[in-house]
VOTOR-157880 format. One line per field, with one value per residue (C-alpha): residue number from 1; residue in one letter; x, y, z. Coordinates in steps of 0.05 Angstrom, whole numbers, plus 5000, padded with zeros to 4 digits. Example, Ala and Ser with C-alpha at 12.3 -4.5 7.8 and 13.67 -1.06 7.14 Angstrom:
koldo: [1|2]
mike: [A|S]
u: [5246|5273]
v: [4910|4979]
w: [5156|5143]
//
This chain:
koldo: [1|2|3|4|5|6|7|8|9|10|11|12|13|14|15|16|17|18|19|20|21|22|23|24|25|26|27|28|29|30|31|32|33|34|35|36|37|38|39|40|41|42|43|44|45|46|47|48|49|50|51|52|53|54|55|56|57|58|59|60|61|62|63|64|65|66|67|68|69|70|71|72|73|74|75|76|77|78|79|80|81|82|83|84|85|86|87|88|89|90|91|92|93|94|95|96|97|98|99|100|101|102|103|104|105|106|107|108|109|110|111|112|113|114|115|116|117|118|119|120|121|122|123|124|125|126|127|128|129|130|131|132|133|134|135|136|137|138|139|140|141|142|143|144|145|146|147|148|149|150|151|152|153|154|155|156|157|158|159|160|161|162|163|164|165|166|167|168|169|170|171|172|173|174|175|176|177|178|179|180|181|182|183|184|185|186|187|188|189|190|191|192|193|194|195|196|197|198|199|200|201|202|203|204|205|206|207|208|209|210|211|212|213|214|215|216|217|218|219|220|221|222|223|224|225|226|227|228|229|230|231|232|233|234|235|236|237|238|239|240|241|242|243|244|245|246|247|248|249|250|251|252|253|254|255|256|257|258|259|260|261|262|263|264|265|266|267|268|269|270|271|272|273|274|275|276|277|278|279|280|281|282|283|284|285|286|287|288|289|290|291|292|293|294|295|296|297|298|299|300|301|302|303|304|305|306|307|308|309|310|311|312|313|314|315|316|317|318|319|320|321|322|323|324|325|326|327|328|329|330|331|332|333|334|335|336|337|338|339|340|341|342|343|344|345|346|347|348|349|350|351|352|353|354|355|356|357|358|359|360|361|362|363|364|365|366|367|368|369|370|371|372|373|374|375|376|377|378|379|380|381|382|383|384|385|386|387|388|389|390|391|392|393|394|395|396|397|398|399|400|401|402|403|404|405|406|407|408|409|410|411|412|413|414|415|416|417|418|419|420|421|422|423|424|425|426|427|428|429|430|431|432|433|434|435|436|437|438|439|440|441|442|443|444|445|446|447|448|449|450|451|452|453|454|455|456|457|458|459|460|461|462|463|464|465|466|467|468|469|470|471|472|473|474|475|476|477|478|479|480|481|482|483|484|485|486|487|488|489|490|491|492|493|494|495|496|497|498|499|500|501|502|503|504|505|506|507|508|509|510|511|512|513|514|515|516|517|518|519|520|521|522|523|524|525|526|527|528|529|530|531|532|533|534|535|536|537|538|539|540|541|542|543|544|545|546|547|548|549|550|551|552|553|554|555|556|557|558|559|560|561|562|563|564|565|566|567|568|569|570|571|572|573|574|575|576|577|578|579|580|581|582|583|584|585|586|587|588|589|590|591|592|593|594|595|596|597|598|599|600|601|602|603|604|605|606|607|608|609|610|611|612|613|614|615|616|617|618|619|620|621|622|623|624|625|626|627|628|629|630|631|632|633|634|635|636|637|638|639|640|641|642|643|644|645|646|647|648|649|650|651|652|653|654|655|656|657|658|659|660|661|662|663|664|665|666|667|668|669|670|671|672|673|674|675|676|677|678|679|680|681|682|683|684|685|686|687|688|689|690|691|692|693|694|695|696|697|698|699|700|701|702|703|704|705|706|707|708|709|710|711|712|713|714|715|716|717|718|719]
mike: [X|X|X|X|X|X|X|X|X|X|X|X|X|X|X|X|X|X|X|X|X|X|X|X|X|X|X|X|X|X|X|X|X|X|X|X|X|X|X|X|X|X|X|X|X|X|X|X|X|X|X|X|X|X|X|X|X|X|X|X|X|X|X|X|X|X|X|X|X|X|X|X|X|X|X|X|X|X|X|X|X|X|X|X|X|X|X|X|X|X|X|X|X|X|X|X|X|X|X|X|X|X|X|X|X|X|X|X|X|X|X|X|X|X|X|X|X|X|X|X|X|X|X|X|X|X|X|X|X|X|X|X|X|X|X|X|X|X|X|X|X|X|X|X|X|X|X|X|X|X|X|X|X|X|X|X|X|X|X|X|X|X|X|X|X|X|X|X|X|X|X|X|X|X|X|X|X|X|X|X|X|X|X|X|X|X|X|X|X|X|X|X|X|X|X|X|X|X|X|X|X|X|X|X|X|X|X|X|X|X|X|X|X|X|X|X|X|X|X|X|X|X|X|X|X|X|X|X|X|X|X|X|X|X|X|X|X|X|X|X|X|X|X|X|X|X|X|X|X|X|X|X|X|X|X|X|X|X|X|X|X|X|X|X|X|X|X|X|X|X|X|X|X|X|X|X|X|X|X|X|X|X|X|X|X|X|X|X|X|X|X|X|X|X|X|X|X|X|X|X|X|X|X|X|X|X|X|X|X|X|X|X|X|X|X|X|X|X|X|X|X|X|X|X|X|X|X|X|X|X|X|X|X|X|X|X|X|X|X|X|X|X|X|X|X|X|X|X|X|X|X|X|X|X|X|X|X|X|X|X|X|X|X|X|X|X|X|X|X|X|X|X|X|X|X|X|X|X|X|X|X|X|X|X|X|X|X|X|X|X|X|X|X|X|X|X|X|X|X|X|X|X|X|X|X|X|X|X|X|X|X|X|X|X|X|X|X|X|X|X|X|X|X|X|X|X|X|X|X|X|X|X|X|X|X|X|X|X|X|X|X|X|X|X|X|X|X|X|X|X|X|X|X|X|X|X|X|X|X|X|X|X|X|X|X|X|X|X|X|X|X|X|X|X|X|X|X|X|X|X|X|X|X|X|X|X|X|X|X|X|X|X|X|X|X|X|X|X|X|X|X|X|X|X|X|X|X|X|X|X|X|X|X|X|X|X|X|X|X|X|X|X|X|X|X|X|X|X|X|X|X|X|X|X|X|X|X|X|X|X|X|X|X|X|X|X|X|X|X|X|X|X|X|X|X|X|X|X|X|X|X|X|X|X|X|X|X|X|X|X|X|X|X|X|X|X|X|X|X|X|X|X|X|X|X|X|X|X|X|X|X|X|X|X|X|X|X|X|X|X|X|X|X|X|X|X|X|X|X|X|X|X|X|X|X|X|X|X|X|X|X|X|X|X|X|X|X|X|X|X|X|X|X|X|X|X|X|X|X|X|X|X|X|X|X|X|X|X|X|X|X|X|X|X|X|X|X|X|X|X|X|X|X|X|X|X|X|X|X|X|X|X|X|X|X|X|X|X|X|X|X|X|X|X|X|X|X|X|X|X|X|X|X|X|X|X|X|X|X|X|X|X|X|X|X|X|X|X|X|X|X|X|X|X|X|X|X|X|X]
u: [5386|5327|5324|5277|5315|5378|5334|5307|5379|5405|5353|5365|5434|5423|5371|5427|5485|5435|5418|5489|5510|5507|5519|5491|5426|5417|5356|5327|5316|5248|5225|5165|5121|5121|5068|5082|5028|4974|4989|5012|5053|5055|5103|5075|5110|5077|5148|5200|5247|5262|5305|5312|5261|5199|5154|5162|5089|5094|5029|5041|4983|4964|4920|4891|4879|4871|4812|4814|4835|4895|4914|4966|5001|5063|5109|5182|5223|5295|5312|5356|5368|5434|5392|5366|5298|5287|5246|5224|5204|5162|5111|5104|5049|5072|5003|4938|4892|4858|4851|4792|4792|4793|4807|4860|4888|4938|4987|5010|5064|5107|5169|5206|5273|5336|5409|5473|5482|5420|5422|5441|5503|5496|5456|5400|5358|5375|5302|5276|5333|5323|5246|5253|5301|5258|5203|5243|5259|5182|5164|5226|5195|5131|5157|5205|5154|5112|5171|5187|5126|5138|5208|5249|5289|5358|5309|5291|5358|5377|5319|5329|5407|5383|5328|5378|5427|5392|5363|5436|5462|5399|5413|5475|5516|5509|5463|5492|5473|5455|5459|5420|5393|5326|5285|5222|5190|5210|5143|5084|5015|4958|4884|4862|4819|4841|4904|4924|4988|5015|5076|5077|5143|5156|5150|5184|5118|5080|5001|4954|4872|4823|4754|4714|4750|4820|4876|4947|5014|5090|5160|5195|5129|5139|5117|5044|5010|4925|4904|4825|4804|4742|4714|4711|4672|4623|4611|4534|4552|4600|4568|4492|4453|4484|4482|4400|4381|4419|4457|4411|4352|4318|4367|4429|4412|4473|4522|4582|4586|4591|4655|4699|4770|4790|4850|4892|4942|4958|4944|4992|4950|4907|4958|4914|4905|4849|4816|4771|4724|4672|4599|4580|4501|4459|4443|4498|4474|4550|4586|4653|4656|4722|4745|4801|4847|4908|4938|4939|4904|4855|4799|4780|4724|4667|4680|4624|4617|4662|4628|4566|4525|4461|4415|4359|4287|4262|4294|4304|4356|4382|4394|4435|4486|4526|4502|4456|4509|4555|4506|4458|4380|4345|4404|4381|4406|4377|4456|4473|4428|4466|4546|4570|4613|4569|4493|4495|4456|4521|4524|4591|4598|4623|4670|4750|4782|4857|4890|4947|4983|5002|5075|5037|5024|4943|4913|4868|4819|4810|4761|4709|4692|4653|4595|4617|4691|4745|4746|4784|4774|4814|4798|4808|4871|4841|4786|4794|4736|4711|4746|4685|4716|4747|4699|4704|4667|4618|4658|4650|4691|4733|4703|4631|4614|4606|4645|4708|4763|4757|4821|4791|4737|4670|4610|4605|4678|4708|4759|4759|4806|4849|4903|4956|5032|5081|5149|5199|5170|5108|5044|5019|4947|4935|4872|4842|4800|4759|4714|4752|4737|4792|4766|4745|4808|4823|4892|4934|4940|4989|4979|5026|5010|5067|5000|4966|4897|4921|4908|4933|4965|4992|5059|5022|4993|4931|4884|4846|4779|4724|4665|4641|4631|4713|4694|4730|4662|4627|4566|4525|4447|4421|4360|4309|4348|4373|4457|4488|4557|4592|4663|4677|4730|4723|4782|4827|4826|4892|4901|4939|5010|4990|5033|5014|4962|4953|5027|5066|5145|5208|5220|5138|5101|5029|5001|4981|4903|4874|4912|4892|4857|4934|4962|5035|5087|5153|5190|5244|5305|5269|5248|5183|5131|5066|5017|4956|4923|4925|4887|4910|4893|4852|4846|4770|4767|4817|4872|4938|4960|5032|5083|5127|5185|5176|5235|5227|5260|5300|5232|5205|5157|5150|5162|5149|5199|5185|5183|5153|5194|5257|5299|5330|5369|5386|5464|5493|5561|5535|5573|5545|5576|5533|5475|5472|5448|5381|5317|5244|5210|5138|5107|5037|5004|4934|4902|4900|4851|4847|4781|4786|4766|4780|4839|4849|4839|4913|4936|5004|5052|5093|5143|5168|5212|5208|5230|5224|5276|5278|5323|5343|5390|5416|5422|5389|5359|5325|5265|5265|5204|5190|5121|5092|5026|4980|4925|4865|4824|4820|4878|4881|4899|4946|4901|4849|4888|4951|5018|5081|5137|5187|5261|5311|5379|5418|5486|5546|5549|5488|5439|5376|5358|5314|5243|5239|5290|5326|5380|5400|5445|5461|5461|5471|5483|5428|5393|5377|5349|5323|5285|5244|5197|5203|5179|5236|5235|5265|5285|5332|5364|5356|5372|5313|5305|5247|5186|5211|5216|5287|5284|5345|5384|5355|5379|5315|5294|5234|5216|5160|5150|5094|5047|5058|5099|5148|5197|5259|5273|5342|5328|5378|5355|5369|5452]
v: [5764|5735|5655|5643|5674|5639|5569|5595|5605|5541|5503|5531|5524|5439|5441|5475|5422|5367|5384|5390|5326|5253|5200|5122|5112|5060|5015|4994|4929|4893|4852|4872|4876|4927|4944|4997|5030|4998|5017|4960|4965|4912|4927|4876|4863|4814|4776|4761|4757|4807|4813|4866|4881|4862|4915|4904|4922|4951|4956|4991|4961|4998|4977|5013|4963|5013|5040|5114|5134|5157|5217|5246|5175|5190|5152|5177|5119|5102|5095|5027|5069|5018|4966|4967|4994|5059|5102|5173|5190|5248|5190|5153|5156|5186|5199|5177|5236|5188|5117|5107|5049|4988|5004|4976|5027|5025|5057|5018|5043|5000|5011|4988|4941|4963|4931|4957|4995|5027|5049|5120|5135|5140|5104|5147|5207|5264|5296|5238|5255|5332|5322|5276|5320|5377|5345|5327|5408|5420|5375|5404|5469|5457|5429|5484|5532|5497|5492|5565|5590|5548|5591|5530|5553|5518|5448|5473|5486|5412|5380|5411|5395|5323|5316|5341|5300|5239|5251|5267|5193|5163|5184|5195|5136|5058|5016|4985|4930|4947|4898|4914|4871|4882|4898|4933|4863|4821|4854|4819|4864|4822|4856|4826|4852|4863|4805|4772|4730|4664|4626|4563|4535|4469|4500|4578|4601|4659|4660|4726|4703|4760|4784|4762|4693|4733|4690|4699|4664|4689|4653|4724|4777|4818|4767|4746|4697|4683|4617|4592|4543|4505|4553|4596|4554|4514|4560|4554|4485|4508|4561|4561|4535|4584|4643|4628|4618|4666|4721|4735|4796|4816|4868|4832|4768|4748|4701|4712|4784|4774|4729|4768|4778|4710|4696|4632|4595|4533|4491|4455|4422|4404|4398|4431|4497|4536|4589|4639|4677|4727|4721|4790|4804|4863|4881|4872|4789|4770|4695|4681|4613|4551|4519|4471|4429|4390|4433|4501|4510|4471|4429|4471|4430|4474|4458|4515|4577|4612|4688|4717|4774|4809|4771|4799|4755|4686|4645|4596|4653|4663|4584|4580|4616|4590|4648|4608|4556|4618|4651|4611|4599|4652|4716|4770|4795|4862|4902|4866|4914|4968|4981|4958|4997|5070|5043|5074|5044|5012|4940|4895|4864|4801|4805|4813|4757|4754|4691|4686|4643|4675|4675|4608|4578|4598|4612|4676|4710|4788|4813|4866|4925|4992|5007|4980|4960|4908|4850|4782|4722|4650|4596|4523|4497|4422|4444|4512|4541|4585|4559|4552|4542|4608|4664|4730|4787|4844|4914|4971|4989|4929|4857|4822|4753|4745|4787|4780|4826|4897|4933|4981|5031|5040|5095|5084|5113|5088|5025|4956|4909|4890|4849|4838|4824|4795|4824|4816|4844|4875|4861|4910|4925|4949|4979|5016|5078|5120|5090|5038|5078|5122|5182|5151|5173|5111|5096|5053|5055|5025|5012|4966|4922|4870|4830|4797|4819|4895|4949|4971|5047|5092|5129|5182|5129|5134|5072|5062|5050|5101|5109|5167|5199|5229|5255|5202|5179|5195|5186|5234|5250|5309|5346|5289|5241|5206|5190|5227|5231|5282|5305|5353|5325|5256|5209|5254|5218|5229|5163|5111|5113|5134|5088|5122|5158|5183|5218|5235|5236|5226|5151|5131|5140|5146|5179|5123|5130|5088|5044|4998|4937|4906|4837|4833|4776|4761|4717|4669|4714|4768|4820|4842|4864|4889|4871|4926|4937|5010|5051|5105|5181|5186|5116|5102|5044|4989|4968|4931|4893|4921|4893|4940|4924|4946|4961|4971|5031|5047|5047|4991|5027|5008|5048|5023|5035|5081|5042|4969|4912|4890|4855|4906|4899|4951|4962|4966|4990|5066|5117|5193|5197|5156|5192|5269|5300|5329|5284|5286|5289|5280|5264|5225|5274|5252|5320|5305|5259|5241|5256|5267|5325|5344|5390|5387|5333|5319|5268|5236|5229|5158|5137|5072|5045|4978|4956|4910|4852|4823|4801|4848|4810|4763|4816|4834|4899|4933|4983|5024|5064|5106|5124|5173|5188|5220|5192|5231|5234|5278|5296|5305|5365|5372|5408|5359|5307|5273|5287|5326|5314|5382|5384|5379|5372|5329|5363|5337|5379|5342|5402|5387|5451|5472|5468|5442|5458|5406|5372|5287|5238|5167|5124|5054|5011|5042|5066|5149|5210|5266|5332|5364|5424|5408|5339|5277|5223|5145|5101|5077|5094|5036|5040|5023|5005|5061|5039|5065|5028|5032|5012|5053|5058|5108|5121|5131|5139|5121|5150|5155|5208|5258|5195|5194|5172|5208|5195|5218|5195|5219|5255|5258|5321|5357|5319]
w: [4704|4732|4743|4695|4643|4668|4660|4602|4562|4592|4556|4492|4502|4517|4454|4414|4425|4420|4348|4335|4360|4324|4362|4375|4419|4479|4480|4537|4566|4539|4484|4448|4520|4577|4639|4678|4727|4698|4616|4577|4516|4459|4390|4344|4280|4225|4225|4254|4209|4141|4075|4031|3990|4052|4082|4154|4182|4259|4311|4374|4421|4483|4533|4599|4647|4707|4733|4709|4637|4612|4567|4523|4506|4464|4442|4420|4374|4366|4291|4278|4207|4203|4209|4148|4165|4115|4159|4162|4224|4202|4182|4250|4299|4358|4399|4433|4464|4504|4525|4571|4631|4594|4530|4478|4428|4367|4331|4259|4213|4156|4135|4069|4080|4043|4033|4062|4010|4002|4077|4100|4138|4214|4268|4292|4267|4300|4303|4346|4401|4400|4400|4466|4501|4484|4515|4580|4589|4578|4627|4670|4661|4686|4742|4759|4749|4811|4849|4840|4857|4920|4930|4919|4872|4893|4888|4825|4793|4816|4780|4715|4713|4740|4683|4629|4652|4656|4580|4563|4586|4556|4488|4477|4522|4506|4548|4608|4650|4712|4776|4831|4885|4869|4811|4790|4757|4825|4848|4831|4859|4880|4904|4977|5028|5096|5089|5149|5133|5160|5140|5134|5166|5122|5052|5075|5041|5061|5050|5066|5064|5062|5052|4989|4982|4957|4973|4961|4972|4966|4979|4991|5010|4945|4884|4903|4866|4882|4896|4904|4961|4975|5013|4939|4913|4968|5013|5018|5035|5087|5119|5089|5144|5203|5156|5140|5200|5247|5201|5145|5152|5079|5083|5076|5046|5006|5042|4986|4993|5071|5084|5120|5152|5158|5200|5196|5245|5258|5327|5354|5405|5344|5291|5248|5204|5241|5197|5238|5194|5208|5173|5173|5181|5195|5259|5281|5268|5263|5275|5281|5256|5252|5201|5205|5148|5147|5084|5096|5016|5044|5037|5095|5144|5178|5249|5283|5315|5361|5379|5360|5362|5363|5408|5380|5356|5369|5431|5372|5329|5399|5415|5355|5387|5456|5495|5534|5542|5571|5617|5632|5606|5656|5637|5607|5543|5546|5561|5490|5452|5471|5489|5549|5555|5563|5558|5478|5423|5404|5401|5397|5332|5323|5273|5251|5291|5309|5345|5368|5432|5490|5525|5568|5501|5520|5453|5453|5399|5396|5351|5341|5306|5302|5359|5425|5413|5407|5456|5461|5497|5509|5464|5483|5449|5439|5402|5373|5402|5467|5525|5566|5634|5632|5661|5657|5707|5693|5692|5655|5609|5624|5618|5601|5624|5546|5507|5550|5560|5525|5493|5457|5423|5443|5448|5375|5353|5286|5301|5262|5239|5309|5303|5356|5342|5408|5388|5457|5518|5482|5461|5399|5383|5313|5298|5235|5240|5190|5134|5089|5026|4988|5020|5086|5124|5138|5178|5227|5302|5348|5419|5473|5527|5574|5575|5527|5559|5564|5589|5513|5518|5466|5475|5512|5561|5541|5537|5473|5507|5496|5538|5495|5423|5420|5349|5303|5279|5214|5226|5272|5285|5248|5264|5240|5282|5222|5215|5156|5138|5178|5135|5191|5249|5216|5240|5276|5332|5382|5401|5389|5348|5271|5237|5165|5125|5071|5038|4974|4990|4944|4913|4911|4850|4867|4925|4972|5020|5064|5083|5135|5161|5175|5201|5222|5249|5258|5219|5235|5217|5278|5220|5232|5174|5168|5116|5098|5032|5009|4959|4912|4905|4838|4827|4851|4909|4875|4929|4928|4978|5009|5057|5104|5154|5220|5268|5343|5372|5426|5472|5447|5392|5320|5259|5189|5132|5082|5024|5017|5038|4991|5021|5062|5127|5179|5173|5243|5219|5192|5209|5209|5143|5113|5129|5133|5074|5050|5060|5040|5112|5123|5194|5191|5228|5264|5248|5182|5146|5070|5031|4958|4930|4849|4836|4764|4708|4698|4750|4746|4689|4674|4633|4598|4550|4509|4440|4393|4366|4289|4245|4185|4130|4185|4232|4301|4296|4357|4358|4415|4442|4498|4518|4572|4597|4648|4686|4671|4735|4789|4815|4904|4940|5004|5041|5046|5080|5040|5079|5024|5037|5057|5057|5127|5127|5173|5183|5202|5261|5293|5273|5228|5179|5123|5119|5195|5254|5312|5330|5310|5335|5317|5386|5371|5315|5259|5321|5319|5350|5337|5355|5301|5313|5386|5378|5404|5363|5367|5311|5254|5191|5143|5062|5012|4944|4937|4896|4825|4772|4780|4847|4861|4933|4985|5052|5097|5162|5204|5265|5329|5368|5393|5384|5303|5263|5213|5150|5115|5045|5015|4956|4899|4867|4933|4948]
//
């Protein structure tokens, strides 16, 4: 017999007992209220409380508060038929084709309330039970059929008997209370723009500040809450004067829609919070300017400008800015209209500051962009601004009198968004290439220096200076010497560590793109995090904010978890035992780069439950629901750029197998490792609550090697 006609008999078989079988059915946790992805779930009832003889009026309120619509809502209910309730559930609403972005839809019913002796025998109609069972082996189907057709069949076998079993437990075994460290609604999802964090040390709170005046605080980096500031609200006052008269062309005249990157730390020389944030112009007509305040929520106090850029126009735009002051009234400014780096048409851009101090206690500010690069230079610690006894000489490809020290890009390749982390002996650049947009390719690289001023190198020892197009640029000259967007070799740039890009894998529920534009520290307890925002596959250009630990390997690299931070601690004690087993494995490969393209118009399907409490002749009676769904956008394929994961093994004999072939070993404490496809890799087994709504246990691993960086996620349909 073939497998499909075993799976096909073993479904009817399941179906069969089901309909034979009475039994009582588990609600879920809830009360009348649930959001999940987006979708959120309201049972109304016109009471709360009921005696026999009331009609007991129900409205089931959904609302789509994502960005894309959703399709094929159905609900399937849990009969409290003891309770009093006299329902037939051949007369309840169980679907919605469609709910667009935005809208609110509902599904009413009424029921008649009956005495104890009116009620039927029993606790639960049968009919609901079979009917969701029957539609967890559909969906099983469907997804066996794509993993067959994929020649998984042992991976398919698993999920079925995992599916069936779960539905089996669901309906036919009392509720229990779980305990778990962490839950699903300890995560509260805030939207801000290239976050750079700070904690404040005498409240334990952390804050991220980012483009567009989004602010955000947390006390434990997974429930966010937005705050507003001054700046939200008088920033012409603040910043109105400098941004008229040096920053603003006809072309980009709006001052709110150009407050950028701001990063935040406070001065000890100063004792003050010192905010650095870019005012982003055309032509490359950029400030960096200081504020400073005594509470880190502000008031924040416009203190002046730090770097600019474009030294283009009147002498009188130009004496705005401190280049004279730097270099002198009789310098010419003509290298500034181009790269210094390679004599392009590139120009620095004076945006994206990072500060942070130095091993000396010097306090230094990187920052830069697109065009000619990333530079830093050393601020004065008493005031916050340029340190303008520190000089800097003219070398290319190295230094500027003005600009100061260059780490990075150049000749017009993509790289934005620096931010430097001092972790022990190292010193780690991050930049972010590609375009920012879901289907820019945008990602995160890593590079290293023992010095604060660099030379920055990737594992491969290669610098991230450019004096030359590499390729990693999407913008090019066509024949009318005019820049189009070029979606050939866009972002696949070899250096630099790819921390991530865009993947799918085991325990995450919606494919994750673009992530980038990071920040990163170290807190007190040594754990190290980085904080990016990230987009999703399908979902237009909304983005979350999401915070990762990083651990350091063995050579003194950094891998991110898998899953977003929860609390989780490496576990020095593990023994091989506690990790072999089969594991989603994905490496984020740098030959690959996101851009959406339409698949299909299903996208992917969710699932919640909620119910409903009132009181029934003095009794609580519960009205349980569970609803699924689809988004219904475009869906994203793997061949244009988003990472699957495929299945290894880690044996007990120290061999890896399956879908890729090497050797592991565990080293020290969580420490591991391995050789996959030829490629050694460093770095450490750590266990996860993945991003489910169950939040569940998973042993992972993250890992660096062959300048990328890879995953393993445990999956439970394949142990």
């Amino acid at each position: 017999m073939s497998i499909k006609k075993r799976l096909a008999a073993f479904c009817v078989c399941v179906v069969t007992i089901l309909a034979m079988t009475c039994t009582s059915f588990a609600a879920e946790n809830g009360n009348g209220r649930v959001e999940e992805k987006g979708v959120v779930i309201e049972t109304i009832t016109d009471k709360d409380t009921y005696t026999s003889g009331d009609t007991a009026k129900f409205t089931i309120k959904v609302t789509n508060k994502n960005t894309y619509d959703v399709s094929n809502f159905e609900i399937a209910y849990t009969l409290p038929i003891a309770g009093n309730l006299k329902i037939n559930s051949a007369d309840l609403p169980k679907k919605i084709d469609l709910i667009k972005a935005g809208e609110t839809k509902e599904l009413t019913f009424s029921t008649e309330v009956v005495s104890d002796t009116e009620a039927p025998a029993g606790s639960v109609n049968i009919v609901v039970i079979i009917a969701i069972v029957a539609a967890v082996v559909v969906v099983a189907v469907v997804v066996i059929v794509i993993l067959l057709k994929k020649k998984k069949k042992a991976s398919a076998l698993m999920l079925v008997g995992a599916l069936l079993a779960g539905t089996l437990a669901a309906a036919l075994t009392p509720a229990k209370e779980v305990s778990a460290e962490v839950k699903d609604s300890d995560f509260k999802r805030v939207s801000v723009h290239d976050p750079s964090i700070v904690k404040d040390e005498k409240t334990g709170t952390y804050y991220i500040f980012g483009s567009h005046k989004a602010y955000a605080k947390s006390k434990d980096l997974m429930s966010w809450q937005n705050f507003s500031m001054n700046i939200s609200t008088d920033y012409k006052k603040l910043f109105g004067e400098i941004w008229e008269k040096y920053c603003s062309t006809p072309a980009n005249s709006d001052l709110n829609g150009n407050l950028w990157a701001p990063d935040v730390i406070w001065n000890e020389t100063m004792q003050k919070w010192c905010m650095y944030l870019s005012l982003n112009g055309n032509d490359w007509r950029s400030v960096i300017v200081l504020l400073t305040a005594d509470n880190i929520e502000g008031p924040y106090d416009y203190v002046g400008g730090v770097m600019y850029s474009g030294f283009v126009g009147s002498e009188e735009r130009i004496a705005i800015s401190d280049v004279r002051k730097v270099l002198g009234d009789s310098a010419s400014l003509s290298r500034y209209n181009t790269d210094p780096t390679n004599g392009s048409s590139a120009k620095v851009n004076a945006i994206d500051p990072s500060v942070l101090y130095d091993d000396e206690g010097n306090l230094w500010m990187t920052y830069g962009s697109w065009s000619a690069g990333i530079y830093q230079i050393k601020l004065d610690n008493a005031t916050g601004l340029r340190d303008y006894n520190y000089t800097y000489e003219l070398a290319a490809g190295k230094s500027d009198p003005y600009l100061g020290y260059k780490l990075a890009g150049g000749g017009y390749n993509s790289g934005e968004g620096p931010y430097i982390l001092h972790a022990g002996k190292y010193y780690y650049l991050f930049l972010s290439i590609g375009n920012l947009e879901a289907s820019g390719g945008y990602n995160m690289r890593i590079y290293r220096s023992e010095s604060i001023n660099g030379p920055y190198v990737d594992e491969n020892g290669k610098t991230g200076i450019l004096t030359s197009y590499q390729g990693n640029l999407g913008y090019v000259e066509d024949g009318q010497k005019t820049q189009v967007w070029k979606n050939t070799k866009k972002y696949t740039s070899p250096l630099g560590i790819k921390l991530m890009g865009a993947y799918k894998m085991y325990g995450v529920a919606r494919t994750q793109v673009a992530q980038g534009h990071n920040s990163a520290f170290v807190d007190d307890d040594g754990k190290i995090y980085v904080i990016y925002h990230t987009r999703f596959a399908g979902s237009g250009e909304g983005h979350e904010v999401r915070v990762h630990q990083l651990f350091q390997t063995e050579d003194g690299w950094l891998a991110a978890a898998p899953y977003e931070y929860s609390g989780e601690t490496l576990n020095n004690d593990i023994t091989a035992k506690d990790v072999t087993g089969t594991y989603d494995f994905l490496v984020h490969r740098q030959d690959l780069v996101y851009a959406a393209q339409a698949e299909s118009n299903e996208g992917e399907t969710y699932w919640t439950t909620t119910y409903k409490t009132i009181t029934v002749n003095s009794e609580e009676v519960k009205l349980s629901m569970r609803a699924t769904w689809k988004e219904a956008g475009a869906k994203v394929t793997d061949s244009k750029g988003v990472v699957y994961a495929m299945d290894v093994t880690l044996n007990e004999d120290g061999t890896i197998t399956g879908d890729h072939k090497g050797k592991w070993e565990l080293t020290t404490g969580a420490n591991v490792k391995m050789t996959i496809d030829g490629v050694d890799y460093t770095g450490v087994f750590v266990e996860q609550a993945n991003e489910l709504t169950t939040r569940d246990a998973t042993m992972t691993f993250t890992l660096v090697g062959g300048n990328q960086c890879a995953w393993g996620t445990k999956n439970p349909e394949n142990n």
